[in-house]
VEXTORVEX-856911 format. One record per residue (C-alpha): x, y, z. Coordinates in nm, 2 decimals, decimal comma. Layout:
<zator><u>X</u><v>Y</v><w>Z</w></zator>
...
// end
This chain:
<zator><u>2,91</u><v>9,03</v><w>10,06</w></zator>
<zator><u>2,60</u><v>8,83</v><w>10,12</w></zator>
<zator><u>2,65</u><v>8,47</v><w>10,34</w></zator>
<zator><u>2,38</u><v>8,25</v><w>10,30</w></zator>
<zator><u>2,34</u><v>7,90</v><w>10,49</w></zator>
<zator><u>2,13</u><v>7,60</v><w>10,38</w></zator>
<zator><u>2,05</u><v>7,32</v><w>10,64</w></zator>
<zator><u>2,39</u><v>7,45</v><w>10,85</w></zator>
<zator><u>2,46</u><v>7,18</v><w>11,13</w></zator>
<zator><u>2,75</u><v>7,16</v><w>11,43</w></zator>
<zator><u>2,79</u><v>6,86</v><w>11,63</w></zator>
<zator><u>3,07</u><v>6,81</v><w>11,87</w></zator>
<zator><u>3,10</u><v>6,46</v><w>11,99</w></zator>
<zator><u>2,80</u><v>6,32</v><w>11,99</w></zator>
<zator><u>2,56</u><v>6,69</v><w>12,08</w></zator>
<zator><u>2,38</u><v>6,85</v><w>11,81</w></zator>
<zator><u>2,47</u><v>7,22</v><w>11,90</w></zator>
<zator><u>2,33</u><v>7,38</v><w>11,59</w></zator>
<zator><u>2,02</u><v>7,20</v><w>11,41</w></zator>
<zator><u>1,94</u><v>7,25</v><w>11,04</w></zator>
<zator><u>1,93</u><v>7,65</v><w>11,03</w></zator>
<zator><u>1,86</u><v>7,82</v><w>10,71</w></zator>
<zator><u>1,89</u><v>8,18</v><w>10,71</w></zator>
<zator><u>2,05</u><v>8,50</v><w>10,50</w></zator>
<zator><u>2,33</u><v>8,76</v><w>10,61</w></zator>
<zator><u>2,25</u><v>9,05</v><w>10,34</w></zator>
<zator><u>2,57</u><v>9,22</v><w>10,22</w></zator>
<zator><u>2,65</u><v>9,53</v><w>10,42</w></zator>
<zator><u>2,40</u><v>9,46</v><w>10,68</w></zator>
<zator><u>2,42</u><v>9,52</v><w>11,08</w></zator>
<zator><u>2,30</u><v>9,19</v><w>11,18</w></zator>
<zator><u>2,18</u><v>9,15</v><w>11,56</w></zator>
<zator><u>2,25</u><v>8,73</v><w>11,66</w></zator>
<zator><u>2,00</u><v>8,71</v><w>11,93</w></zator>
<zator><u>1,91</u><v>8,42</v><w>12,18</w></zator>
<zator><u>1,92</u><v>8,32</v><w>12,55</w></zator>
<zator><u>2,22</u><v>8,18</v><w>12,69</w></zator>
<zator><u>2,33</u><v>7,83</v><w>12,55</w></zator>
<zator><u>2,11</u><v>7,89</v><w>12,22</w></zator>
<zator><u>2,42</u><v>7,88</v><w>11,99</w></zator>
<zator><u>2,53</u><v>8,21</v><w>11,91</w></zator>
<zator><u>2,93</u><v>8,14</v><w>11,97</w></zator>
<zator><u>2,88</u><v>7,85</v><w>11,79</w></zator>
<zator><u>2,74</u><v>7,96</v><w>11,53</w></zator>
<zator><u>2,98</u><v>8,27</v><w>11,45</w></zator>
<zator><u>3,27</u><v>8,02</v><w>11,44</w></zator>
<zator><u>3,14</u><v>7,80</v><w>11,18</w></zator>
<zator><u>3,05</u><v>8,11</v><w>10,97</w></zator>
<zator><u>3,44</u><v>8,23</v><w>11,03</w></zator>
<zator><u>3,57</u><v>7,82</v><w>10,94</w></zator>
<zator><u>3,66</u><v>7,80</v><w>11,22</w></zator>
<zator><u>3,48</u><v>7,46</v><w>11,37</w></zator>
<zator><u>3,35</u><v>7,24</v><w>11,09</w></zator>
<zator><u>2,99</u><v>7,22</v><w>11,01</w></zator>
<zator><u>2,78</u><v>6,99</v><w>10,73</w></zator>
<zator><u>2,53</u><v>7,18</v><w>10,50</w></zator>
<zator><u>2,60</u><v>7,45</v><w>10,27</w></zator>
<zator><u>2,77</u><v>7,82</v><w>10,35</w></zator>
<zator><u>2,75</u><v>8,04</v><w>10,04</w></zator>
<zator><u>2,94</u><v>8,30</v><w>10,04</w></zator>
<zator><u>2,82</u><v>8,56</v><w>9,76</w></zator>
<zator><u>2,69</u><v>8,26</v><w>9,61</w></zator>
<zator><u>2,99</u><v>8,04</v><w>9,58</w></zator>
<zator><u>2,95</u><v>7,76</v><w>9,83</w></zator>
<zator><u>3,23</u><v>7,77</v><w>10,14</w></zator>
<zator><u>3,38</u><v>7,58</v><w>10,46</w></zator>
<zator><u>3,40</u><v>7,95</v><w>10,63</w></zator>
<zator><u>3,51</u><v>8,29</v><w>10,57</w></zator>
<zator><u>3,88</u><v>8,24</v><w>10,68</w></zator>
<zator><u>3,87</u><v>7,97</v><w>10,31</w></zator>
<zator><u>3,79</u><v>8,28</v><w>10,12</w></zator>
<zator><u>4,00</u><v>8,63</v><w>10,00</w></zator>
<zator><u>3,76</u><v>8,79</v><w>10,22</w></zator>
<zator><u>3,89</u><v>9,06</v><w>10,48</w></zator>
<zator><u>3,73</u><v>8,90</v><w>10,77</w></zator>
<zator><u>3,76</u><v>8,99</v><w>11,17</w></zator>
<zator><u>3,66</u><v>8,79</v><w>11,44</w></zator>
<zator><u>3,62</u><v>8,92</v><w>11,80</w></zator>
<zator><u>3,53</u><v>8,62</v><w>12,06</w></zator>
<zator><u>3,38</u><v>8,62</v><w>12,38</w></zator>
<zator><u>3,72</u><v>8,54</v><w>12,56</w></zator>
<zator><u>3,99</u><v>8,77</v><w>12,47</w></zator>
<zator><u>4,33</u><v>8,62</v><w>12,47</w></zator>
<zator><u>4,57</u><v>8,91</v><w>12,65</w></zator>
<zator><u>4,92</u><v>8,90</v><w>12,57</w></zator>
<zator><u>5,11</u><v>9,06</v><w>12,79</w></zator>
<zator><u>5,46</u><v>9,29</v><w>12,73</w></zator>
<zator><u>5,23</u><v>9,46</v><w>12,46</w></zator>
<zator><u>5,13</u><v>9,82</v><w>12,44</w></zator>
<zator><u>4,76</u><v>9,92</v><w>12,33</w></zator>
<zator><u>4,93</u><v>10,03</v><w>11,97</w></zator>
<zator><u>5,16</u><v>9,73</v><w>11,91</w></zator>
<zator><u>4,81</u><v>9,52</v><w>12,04</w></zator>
<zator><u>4,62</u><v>9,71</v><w>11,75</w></zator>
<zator><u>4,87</u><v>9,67</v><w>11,52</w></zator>
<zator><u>4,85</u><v>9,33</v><w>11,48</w></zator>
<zator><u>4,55</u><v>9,37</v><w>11,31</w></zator>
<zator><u>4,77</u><v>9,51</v><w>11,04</w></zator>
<zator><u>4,97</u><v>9,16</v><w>10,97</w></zator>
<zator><u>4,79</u><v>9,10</v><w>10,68</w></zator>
<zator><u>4,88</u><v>9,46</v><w>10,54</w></zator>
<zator><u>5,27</u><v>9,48</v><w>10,62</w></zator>
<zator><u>5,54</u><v>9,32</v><w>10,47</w></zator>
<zator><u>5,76</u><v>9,13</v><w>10,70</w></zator>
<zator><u>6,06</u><v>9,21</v><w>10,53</w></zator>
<zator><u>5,99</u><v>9,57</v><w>10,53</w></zator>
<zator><u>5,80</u><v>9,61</v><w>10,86</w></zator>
<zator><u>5,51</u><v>9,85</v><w>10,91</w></zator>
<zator><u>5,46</u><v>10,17</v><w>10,68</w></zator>
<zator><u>5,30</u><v>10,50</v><w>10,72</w></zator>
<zator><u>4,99</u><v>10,37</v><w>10,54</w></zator>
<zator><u>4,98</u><v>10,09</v><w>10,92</w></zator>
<zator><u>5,09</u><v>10,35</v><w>11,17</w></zator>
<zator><u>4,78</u><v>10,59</v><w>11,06</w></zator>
<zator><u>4,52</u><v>10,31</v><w>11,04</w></zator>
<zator><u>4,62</u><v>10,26</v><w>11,43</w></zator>
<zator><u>4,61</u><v>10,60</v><w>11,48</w></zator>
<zator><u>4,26</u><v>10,59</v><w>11,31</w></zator>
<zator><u>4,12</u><v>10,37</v><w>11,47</w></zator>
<zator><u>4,23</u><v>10,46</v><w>11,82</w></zator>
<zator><u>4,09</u><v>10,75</v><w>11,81</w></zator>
<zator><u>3,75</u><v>10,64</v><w>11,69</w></zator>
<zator><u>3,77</u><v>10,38</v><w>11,98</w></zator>
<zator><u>3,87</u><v>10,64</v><w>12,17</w></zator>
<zator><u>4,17</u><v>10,50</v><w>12,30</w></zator>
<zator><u>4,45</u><v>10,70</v><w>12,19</w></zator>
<zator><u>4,55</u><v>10,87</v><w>12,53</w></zator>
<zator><u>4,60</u><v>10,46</v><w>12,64</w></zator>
<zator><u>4,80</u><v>10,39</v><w>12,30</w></zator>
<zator><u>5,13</u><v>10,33</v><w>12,53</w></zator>
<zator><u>4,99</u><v>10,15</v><w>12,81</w></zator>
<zator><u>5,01</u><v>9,75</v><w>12,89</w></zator>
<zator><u>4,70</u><v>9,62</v><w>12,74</w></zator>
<zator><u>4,73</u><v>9,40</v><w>13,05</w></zator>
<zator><u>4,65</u><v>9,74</v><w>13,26</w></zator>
<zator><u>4,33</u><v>9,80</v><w>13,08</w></zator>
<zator><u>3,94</u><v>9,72</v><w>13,24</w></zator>
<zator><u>3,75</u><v>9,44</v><w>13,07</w></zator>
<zator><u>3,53</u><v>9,69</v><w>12,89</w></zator>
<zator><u>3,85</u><v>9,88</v><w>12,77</w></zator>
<zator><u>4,07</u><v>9,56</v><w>12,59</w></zator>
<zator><u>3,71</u><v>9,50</v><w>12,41</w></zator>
<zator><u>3,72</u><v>9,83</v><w>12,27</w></zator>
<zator><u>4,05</u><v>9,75</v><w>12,23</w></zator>
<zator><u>3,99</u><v>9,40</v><w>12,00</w></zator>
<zator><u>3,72</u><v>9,59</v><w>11,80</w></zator>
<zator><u>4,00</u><v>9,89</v><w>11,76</w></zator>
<zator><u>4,23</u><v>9,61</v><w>11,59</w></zator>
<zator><u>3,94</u><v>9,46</v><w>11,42</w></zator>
<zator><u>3,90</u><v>9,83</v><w>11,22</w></zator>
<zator><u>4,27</u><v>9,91</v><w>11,14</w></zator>
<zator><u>4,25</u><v>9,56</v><w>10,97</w></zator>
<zator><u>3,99</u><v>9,72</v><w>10,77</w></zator>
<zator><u>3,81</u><v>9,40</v><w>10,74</w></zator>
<zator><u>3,49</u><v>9,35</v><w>10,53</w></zator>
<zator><u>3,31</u><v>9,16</v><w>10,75</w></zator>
<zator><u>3,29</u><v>9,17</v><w>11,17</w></zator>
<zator><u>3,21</u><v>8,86</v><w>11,34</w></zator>
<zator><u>3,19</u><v>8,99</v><w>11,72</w></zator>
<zator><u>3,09</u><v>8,78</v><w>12,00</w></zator>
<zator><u>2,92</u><v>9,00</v><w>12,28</w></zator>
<zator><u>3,18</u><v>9,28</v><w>12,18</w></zator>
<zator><u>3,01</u><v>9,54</v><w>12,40</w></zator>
<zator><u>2,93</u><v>9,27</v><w>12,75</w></zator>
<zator><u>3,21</u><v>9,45</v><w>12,98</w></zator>
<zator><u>3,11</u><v>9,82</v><w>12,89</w></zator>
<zator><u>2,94</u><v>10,08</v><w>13,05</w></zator>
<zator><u>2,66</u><v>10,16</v><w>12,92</w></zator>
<zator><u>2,80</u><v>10,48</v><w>12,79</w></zator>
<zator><u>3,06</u><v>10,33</v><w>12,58</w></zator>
<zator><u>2,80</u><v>10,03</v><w>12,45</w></zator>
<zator><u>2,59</u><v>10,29</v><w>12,29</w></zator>
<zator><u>2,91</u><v>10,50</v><w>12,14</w></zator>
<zator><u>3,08</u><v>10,15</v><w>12,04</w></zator>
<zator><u>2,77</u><v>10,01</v><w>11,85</w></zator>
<zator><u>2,71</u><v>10,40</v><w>11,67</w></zator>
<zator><u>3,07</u><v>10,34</v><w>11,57</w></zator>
<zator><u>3,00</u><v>10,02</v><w>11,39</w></zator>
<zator><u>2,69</u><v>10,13</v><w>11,24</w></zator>
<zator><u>2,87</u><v>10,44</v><w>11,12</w></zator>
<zator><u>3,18</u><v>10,21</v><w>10,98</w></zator>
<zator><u>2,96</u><v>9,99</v><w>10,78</w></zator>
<zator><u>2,73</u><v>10,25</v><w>10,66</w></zator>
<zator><u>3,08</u><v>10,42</v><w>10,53</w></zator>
<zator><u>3,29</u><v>10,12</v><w>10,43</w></zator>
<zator><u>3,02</u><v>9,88</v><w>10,32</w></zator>
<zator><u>3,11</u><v>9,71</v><w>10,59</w></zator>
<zator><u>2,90</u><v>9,38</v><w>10,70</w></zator>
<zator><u>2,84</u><v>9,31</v><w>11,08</w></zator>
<zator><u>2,69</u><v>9,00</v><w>11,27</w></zator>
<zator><u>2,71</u><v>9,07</v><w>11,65</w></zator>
<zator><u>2,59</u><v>8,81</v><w>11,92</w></zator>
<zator><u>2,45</u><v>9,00</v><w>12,19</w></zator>
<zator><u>2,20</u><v>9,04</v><w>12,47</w></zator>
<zator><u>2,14</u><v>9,41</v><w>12,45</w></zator>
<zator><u>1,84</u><v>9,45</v><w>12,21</w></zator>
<zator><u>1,80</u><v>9,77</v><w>12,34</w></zator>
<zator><u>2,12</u><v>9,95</v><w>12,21</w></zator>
<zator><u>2,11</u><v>9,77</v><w>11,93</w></zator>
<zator><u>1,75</u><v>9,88</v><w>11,83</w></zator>
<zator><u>1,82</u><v>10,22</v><w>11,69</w></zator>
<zator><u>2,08</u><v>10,05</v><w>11,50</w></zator>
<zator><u>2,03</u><v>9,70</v><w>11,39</w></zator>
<zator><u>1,86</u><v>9,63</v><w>11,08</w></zator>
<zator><u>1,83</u><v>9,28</v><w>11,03</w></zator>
<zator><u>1,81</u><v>8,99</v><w>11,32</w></zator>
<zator><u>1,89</u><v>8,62</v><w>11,35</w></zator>
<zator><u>1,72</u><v>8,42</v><w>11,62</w></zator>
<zator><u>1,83</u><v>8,15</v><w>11,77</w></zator>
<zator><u>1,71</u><v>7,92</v><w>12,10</w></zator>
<zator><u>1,86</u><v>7,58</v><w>12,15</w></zator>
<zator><u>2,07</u><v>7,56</v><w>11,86</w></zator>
<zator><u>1,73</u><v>7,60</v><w>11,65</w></zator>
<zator><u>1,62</u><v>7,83</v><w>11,40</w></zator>
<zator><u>1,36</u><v>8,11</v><w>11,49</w></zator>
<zator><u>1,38</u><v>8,38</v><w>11,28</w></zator>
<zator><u>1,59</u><v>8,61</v><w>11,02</w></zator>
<zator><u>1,45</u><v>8,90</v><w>10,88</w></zator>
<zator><u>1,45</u><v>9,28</v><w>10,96</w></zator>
<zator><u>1,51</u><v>9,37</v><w>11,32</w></zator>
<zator><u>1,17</u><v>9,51</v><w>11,36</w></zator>
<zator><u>1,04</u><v>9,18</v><w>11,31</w></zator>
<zator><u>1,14</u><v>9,07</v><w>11,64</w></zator>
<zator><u>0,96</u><v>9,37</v><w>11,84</w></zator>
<zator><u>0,69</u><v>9,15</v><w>11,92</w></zator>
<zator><u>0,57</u><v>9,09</v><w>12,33</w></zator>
<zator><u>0,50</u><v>8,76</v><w>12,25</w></zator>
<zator><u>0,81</u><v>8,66</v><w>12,04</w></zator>
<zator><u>1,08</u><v>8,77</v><w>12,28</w></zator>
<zator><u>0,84</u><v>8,67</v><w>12,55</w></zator>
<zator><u>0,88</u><v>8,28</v><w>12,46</w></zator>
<zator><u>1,19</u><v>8,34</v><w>12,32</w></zator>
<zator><u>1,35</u><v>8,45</v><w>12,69</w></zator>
<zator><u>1,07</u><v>8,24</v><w>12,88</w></zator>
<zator><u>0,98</u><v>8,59</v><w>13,05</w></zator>
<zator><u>0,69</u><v>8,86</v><w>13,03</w></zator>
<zator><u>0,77</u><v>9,14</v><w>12,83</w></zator>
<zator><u>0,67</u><v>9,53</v><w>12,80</w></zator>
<zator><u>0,78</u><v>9,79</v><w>12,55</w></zator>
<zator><u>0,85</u><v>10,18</v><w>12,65</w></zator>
<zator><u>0,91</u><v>10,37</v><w>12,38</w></zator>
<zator><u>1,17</u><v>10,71</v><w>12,41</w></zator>
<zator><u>1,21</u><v>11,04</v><w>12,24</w></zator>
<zator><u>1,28</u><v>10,89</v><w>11,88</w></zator>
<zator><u>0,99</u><v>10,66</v><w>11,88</w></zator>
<zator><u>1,21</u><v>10,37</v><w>11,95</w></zator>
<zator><u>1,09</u><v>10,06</v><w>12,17</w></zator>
<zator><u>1,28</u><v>9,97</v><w>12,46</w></zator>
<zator><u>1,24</u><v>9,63</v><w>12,60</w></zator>
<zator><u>1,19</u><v>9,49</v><w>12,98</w></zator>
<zator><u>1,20</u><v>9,15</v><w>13,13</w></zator>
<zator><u>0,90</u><v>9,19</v><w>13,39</w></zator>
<zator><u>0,91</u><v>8,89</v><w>13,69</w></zator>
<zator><u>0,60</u><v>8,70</v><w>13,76</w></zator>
<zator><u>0,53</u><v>8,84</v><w>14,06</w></zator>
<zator><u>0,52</u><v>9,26</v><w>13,94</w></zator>
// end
């Protein structure tokens, strides 16, 4: 499912938040949204998802759209704030991402109580499945939402800093996870985030943003570049490089 965007634009009120962007989400891709604080990333994941309304054209596989929630696509969106209800257990939490599965009339079948199971386990959340999801650590309920977001075995993951509360540990495991989904579903991910570095062994394809403009969109390796994330952070960089040949990138102060 490929999204393209032709001269995309948000305003709310009278602030332009997102200014003219053009850019290309290739089907089946792991997409890294990248930009400093306040550049637009939020924003922009919501008017892909229809949620906030934008002028310009969305195409989605061609045909043009007002967002992804307009479409018969199977779409999940993870936001930066996670809404906690409470009285709910981890599985009845997870469940809901089965609403659009189960018949009301019927309730949940075998088919929803193993796509739970499923993806529990791949969150690695099943010894928690009974437990108040009002109990859990911040890093826990987001592996939590993304554990809903794949038993609603959704074609497309819109996740807003998904992996911000987690030890680094789980970061690395969640983001292998989603690699590993899409790579086996043909599943397409755009993730906002601030960690290029866990992202770099598995990201392949970038989007750029820095105060609501346009930078780049092309293949992630595109963006390993000193002086690119240098002005795009307003920082000096430097690159190490580990085992696998991979670079890893470091905000250096002025003074070091």
């Amino acid at each position: 499912m490929e999204v393209l965007a032709k001269d995309l634009c948000v305003n709310i009120g009278n602030k332009s938040i997102l200014n003219s962007l053009f850019f290309r989400i290739p089907s089946g891709s792991f997409v890294a949204l990248l930009g400093p604080n306040g550049s637009g990333k939020s924003t922009l994941l919501k008017a892909v998802a229809g949620f906030i309304d934008f002028s310009g054209d969305l195409l989605v596989n061609s045909k043009r759209s007002k967002g992804l929630i307009n479409e018969k696509i199977a779409l999940s969106y993870v936001p930066q704030n996670l809404s906690i209800p409470t009285g709910m257990t981890l599985a009845e939490y997870v469940m809901l991402g089965r609403t659009s599965h189960s018949n009301w009339f019927f309730g949940e079948t075998k088919k929803d109580y193993l796509a739970v199971s499923n993806a529990l386990d791949i969150l690695r959340l099943t010894a928690k499945s009974d437990q108040l999801v009002t109990t859990l650590s911040g890093g826990e309920m987001q592996r939590a939402t993304l554990a809903r977001a794949l038993a609603q075995e959704a074609k497309i993951l819109l996740l807003d800093e998904p992996t911000a509360a987690m030890d680094f540990a789980r970061v690395i495991e969640t983001v292998k996870v989603l690699d590993e989904l899409r790579t086996q579903y043909k599943i397409t991910v755009l993730m906002a985030t601030h960690d290029i570095n866990s992202l770099s062994c598995y990201a392949d394809f970038a989007l750029v943003l820095k105060g609501g403009n346009y930078l780049y969109s092309g293949a992630f390796s595109g963006i390993v570049d000193k002086e690119f994330l240098g002005n795009l952070y307003d920082t000096k960089i430097e690159f190490l490089k580990n085992k696998k040949g991979h670079p890893m990138v470091f905000a250096i102060p002025d003074n070091k």
